[in-house]
N, C-alpha and C positions, 0 to 999 in steps of 0.2 A: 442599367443594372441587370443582370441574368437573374433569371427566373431560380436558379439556383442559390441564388445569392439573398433573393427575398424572400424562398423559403427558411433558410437559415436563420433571416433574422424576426422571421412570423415567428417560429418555433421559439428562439430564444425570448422574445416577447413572451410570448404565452406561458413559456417557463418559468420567467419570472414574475408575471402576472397569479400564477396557481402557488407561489411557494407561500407557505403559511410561518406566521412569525417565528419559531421556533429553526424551521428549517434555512430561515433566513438568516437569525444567525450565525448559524452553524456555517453558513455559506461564507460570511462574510468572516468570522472566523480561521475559514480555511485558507481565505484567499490571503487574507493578514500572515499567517504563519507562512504560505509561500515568499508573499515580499520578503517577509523577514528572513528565508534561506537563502532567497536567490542575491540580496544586499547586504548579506552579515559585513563583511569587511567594510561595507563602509555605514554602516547601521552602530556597529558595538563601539564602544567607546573607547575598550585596549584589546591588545592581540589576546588570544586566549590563552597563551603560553605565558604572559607578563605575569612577575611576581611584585606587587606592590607594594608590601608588607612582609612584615616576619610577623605578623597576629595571625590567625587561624580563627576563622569564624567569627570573625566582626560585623556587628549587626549594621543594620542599612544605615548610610550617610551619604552626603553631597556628593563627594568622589564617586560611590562605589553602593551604588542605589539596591541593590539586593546583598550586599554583604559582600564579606571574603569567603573562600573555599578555605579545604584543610591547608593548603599551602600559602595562603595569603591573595591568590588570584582574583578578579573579581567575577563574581558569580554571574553577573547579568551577562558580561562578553559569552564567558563562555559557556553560558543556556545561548545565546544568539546562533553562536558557532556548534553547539550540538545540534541544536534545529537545522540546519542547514548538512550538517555529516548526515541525520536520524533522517530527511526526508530525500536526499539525493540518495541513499541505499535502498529505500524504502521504494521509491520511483522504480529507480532498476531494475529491481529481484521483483518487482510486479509487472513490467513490460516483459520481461524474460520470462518468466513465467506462463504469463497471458499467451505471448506469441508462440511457446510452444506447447501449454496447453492446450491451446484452441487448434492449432494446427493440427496435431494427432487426434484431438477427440472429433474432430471433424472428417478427417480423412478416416477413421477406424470407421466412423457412421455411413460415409459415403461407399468405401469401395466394401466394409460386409463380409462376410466368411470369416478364412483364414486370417488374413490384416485384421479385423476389429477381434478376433481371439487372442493373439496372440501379443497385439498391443496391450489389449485391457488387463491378460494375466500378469502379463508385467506390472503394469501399472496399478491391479491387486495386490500385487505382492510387495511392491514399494510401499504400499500404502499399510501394508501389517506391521513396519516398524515404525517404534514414537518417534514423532518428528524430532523430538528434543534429544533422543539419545542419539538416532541417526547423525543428526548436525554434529553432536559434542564429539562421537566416533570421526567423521571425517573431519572437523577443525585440528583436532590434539592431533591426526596424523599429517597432517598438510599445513598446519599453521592457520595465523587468523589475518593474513591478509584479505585488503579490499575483495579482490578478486574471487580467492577460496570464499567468501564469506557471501559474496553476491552467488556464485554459483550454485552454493551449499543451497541454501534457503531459498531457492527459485527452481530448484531442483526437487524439493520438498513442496511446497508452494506447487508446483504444474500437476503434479498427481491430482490436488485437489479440485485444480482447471478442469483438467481434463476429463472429470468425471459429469461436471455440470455442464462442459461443450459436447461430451457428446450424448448425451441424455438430452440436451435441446435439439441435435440435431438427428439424432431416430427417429426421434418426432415427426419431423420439417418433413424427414425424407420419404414418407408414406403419404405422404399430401398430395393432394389433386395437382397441383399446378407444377411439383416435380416430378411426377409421372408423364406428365405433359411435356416438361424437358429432356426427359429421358424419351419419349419416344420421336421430338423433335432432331434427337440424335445429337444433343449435347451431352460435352465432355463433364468428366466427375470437379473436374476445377473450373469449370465454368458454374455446375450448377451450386458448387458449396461458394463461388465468392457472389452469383447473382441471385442466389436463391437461400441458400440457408443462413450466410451472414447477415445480410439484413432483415430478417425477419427474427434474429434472436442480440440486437442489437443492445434491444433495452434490459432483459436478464444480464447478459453478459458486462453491461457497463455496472449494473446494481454489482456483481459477482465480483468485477474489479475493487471497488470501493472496499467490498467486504476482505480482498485479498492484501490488498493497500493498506488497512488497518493490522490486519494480521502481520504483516512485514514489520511492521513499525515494532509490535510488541513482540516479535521472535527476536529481532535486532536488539533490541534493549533488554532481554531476559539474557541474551547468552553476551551482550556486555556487562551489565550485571552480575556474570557469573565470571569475569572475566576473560570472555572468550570470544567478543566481538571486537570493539574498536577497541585498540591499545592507545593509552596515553604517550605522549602528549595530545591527541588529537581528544576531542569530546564527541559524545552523544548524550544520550539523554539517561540512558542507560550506564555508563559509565561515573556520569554526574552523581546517579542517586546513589552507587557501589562505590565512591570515592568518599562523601560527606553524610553518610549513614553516623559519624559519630557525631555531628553537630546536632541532634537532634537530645544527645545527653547533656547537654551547655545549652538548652533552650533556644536554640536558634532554629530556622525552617529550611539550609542551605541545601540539605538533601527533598524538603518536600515540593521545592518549586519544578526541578525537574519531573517528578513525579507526577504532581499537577499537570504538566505538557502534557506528559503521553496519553494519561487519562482524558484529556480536552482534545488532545486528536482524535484517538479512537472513538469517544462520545458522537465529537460533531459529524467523521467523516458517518456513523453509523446510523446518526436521525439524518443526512442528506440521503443514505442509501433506500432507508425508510420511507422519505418522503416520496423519491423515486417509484420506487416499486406500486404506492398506493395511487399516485398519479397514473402510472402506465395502470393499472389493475382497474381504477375509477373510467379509464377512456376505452376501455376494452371493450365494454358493450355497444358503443356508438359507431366503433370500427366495424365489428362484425356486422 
């Protein structure tokens, strides 16, 4: 086994050795809800499209364990099949995001002057309009495909990367041991991928987590609003904007999707939590 290979698993040890019940949930939690996206089709019991009934909001039974939707559908399928739309866009629009948030907040901090002026005033002045109006403006002109809709919101989403990647790395970049690379006569992309990315690893995974959460809930407010996924297809957002009247018939069909979003954003936000206080608690032993 490589030495690299046994740091990996020290560290995952240790990881899970230090998480405290709470965040442990939330862990196992998170990892639940992935099986459940990445197995919907064969996890749900009917397609999400199947009409099984002409009743509208039929409460829970054998068949159809959380009820029907307004169309007769069964509700469980397709929460299985919204969790799996809500966290494969969700994924996306925060790697896209990520990869080129951090790319320009990094290269703005590393090469200095002109480059970090001129990027960052952009990057102010993207950030002066509401994210919600911005999205709504380019979805109604472009449409609400997959596509327009990852772009939109990871285009919104990177402004706020970018602010936290390169404020970590102005930091880095005044440091002893990159002065020391710089006078070694290393290049600007050697020093930001051996020098400043690993050393702002653990902010930046905390920053992801919190960006991850934020996807989730932009995706389902502007379905919601009718302006993310379009039916037939589900999210979670959609779910709760479809069966908002089952809640006048005493039924819960619009609050279980509800529930979801709420339990993802919770859990991924006490893992991010726990995170941050972990690297924070080990901080003095390092130094």
């Amino acid at each position: 086994m490589t030495p690299e290979a046994t740091g990996w698993r020290a560290s995952l040890r240790d990881a899970i050795s230090d998480l405290t019940p709470g965040a442990a949930i939330c862990v196992l939690f998170l990892i639940f809800v992935a099986v459940v996206g990445l197995f919907a089709s064969w996890i749900a019991p009917y397609d999400e499209g199947t009409i099984l009934t002409n009743e509208s909001f039929l409460p829970a039974s054998s068949e159809m364990w959380l009820g029907s939707d307004y169309l007769g559908r069964d509700v469980l399928s397709r929460l299985i099949f919204g969790v799996r739309v809500t966290l494969f866009l969700a994924v996306i629009i925060t790697m896209l995001s990520f990869t080129a948030g951090v790319g320009f907040g990094f290269a703005a901090a590393a090469f200095g002057g002109n480059v970090d002026m001129i990027v960052s005033r952009f990057n102010d002045a993207m950030l002066s309009f509401p994210a919600l109006m911005l999205a709504l403006i380019v979805i109604n002109a472009l449409g609400s495909s997959f596509a327009v809709l990852i772009i939109t919101i990871a285009f919104i989403d990177m402004t706020r990367v970018f602010r936290v990647a390169r404020a970590l790395a102005v930091n880095i970049m005044v440091l002893d041991y990159v002065e020391a690379a710089v006078v070694r006569g290393e290049g600007k992309s050697w020093i930001i991928w051996h020098e400043v990315l690993p050393n702002t690893l653990t902010p930046l995974a905390a920053e992801f987590g919190i960006r991850f959460t934020y996807a989730i809930l932009f995706v389902s407010a502007l379905s919601f609003l009718g302006l993310g996924v379009q039916p037939p297809q589900s999210d979670l957002g959609v779910m709760v904007r479809e069966n908002m009247q089952s809640i006048l018939y005493g039924e819960y069909t619009a609050i279980y999707p509800a529930l979801g979003i709420a339990a993802i954003a919770i859990s991924m936000n006490v893992f991010v939590d726990w995170m941050l206080q972990r690297s924070s608690a080990k901080l003095p032993d390092e130094i």
